[in-house]
Backbone bond lengths (Angstrom), bond angles and torsions (degrees), N, CA, C in turn:
res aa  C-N    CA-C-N  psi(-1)  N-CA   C-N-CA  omega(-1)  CA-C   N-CA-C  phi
1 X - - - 1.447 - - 1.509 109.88 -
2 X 1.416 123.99 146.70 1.496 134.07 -175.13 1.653 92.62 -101.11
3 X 1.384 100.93 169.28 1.161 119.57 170.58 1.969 117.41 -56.48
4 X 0.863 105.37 153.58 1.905 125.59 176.69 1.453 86.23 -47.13
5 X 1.432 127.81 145.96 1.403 126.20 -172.03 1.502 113.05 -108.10
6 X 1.183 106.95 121.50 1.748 124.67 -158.55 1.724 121.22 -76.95
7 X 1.552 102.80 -13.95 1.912 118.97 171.22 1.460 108.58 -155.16
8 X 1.184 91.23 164.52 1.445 108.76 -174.14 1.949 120.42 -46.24
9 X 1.306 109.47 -25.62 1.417 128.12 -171.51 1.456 90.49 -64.68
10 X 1.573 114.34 -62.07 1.595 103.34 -163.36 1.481 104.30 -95.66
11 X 1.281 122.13 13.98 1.773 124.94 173.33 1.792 107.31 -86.46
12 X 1.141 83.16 -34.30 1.832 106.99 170.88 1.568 108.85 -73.14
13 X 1.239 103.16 -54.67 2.017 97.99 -171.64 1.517 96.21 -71.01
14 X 1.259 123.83 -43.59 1.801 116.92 -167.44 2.037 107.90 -77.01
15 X 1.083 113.20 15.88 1.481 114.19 -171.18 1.462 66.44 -105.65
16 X 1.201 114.69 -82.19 1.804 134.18 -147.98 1.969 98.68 -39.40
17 X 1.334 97.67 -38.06 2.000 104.49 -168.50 1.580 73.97 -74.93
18 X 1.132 142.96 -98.56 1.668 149.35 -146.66 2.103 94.78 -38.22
19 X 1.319 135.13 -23.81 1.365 121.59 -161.02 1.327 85.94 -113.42
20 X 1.266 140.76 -16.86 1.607 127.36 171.17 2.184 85.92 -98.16
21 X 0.724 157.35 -65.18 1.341 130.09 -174.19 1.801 115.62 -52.23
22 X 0.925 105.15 -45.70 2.188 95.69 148.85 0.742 121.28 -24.87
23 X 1.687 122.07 -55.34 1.433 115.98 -124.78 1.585 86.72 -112.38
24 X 1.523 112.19 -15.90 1.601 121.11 -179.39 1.604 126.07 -77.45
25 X 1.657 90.43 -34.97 1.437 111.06 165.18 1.738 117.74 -62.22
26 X 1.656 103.18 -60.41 1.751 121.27 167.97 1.687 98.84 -21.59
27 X 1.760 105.93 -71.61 1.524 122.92 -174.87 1.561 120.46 -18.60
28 X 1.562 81.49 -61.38 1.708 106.25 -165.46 1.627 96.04 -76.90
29 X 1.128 149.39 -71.58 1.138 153.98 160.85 1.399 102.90 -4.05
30 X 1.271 121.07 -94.42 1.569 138.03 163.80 1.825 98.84 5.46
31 X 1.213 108.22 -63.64 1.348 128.37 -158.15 1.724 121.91 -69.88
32 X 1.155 91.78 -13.19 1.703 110.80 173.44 1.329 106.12 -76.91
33 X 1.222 113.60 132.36 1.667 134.77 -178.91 1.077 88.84 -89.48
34 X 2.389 106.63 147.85 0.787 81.59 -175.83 1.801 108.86 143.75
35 X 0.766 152.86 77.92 1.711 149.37 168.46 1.837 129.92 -61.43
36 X 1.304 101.00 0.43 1.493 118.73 -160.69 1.588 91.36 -54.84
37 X 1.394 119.56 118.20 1.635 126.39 -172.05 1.138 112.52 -63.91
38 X 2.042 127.32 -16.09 1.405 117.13 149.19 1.050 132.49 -51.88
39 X 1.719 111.93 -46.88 1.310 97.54 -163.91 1.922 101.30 -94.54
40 X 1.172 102.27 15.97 1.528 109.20 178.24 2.063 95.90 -80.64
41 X 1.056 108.78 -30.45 1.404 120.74 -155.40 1.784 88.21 -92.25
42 X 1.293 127.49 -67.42 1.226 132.33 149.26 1.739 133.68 1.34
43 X 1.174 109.70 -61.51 1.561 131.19 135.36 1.148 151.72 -35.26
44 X 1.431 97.90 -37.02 1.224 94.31 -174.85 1.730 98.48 -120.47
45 X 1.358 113.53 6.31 1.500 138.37 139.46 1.632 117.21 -43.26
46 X 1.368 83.17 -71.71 1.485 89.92 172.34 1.531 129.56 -61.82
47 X 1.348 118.16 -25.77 1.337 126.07 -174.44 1.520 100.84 -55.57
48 X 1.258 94.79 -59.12 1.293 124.60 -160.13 1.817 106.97 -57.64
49 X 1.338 119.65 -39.37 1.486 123.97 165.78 1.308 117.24 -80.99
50 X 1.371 118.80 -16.37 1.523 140.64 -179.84 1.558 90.89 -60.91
51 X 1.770 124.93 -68.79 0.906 161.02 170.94 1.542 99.91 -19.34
52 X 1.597 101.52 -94.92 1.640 119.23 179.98 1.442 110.73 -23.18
53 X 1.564 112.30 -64.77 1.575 130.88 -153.60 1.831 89.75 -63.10
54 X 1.520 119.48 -55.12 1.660 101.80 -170.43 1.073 99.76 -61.01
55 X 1.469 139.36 -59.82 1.433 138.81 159.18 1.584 108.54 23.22
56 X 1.653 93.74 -87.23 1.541 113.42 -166.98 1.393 101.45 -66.34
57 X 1.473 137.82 -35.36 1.311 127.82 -155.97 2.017 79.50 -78.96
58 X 0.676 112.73 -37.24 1.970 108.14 -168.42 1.597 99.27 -52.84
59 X 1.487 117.65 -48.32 1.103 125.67 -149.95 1.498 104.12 -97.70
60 X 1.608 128.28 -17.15 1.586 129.72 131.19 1.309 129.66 -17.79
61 X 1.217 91.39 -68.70 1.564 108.82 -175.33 1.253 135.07 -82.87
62 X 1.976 96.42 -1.73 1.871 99.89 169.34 1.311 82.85 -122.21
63 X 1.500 147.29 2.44 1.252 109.94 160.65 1.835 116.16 -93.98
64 X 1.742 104.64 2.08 1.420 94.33 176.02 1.846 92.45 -97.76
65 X 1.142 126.41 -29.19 1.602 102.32 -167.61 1.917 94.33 -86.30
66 X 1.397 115.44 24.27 1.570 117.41 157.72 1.975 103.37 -72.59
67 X 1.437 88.69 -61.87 1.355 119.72 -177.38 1.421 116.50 -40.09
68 X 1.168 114.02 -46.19 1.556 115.07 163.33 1.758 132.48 -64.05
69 X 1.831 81.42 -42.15 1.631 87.71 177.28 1.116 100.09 -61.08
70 X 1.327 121.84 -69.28 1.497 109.19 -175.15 1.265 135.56 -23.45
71 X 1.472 107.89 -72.38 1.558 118.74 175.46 2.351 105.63 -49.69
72 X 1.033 118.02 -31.51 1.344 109.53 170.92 1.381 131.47 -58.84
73 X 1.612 85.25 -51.88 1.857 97.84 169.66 1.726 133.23 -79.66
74 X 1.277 98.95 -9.06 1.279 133.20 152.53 1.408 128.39 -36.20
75 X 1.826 129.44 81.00 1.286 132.52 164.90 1.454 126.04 -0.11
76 X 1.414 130.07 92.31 1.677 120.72 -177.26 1.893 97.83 -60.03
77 X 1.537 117.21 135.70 1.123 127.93 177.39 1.924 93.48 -88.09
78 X 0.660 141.97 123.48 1.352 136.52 130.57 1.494 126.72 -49.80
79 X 1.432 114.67 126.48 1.706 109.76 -168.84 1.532 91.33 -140.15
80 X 1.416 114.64 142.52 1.168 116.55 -176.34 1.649 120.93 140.82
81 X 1.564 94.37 -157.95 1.107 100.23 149.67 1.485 118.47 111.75
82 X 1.300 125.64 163.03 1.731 114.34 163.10 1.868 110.56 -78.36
83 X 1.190 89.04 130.41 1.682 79.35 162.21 1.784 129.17 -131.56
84 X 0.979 110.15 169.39 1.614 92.73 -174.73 1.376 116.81 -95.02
């Protein structure tokens, strides 16, 4: 495991790795023969976090390319300067 993720770049890549390992688990799950009402319950567990996790990775990535627009269109302050 890496460190707690410090900007949006790797808050974005570690959502996206956690909603494709969901969605890999969901897969494999799915794939079990079989009616056993756990893993029926199991499933549809997973769907459901399968679900959430792309969710959030969607909502990463338009609230960081918000984040950019902003800061682009965004007034340069000038700070500085000579003073007397």
């Amino acid at each position: 495991m890496k460190a707690i993720a410090n900007n949006m770049d790797d808050l974005e890549s570690e959502i996206g790795h956690l909603a494709a390992l969901i969605g890999t688990i969901a897969d494999i799950a799915i794939e079990i023969p079989g009616s056993d009402p756990t893993m029926n319950r199991v499933n549809a567990l997973l769907w459901i976090a399968r679900d959430l996790s792309e969710r959030l990775v969607d909502a990463t990535t338009a609230c960081h390319s918000k984040i950019i627009a902003d800061r682009s269109s965004a007034p340069i302050r000038m700070v500085g300067g000579a003073r007397s």
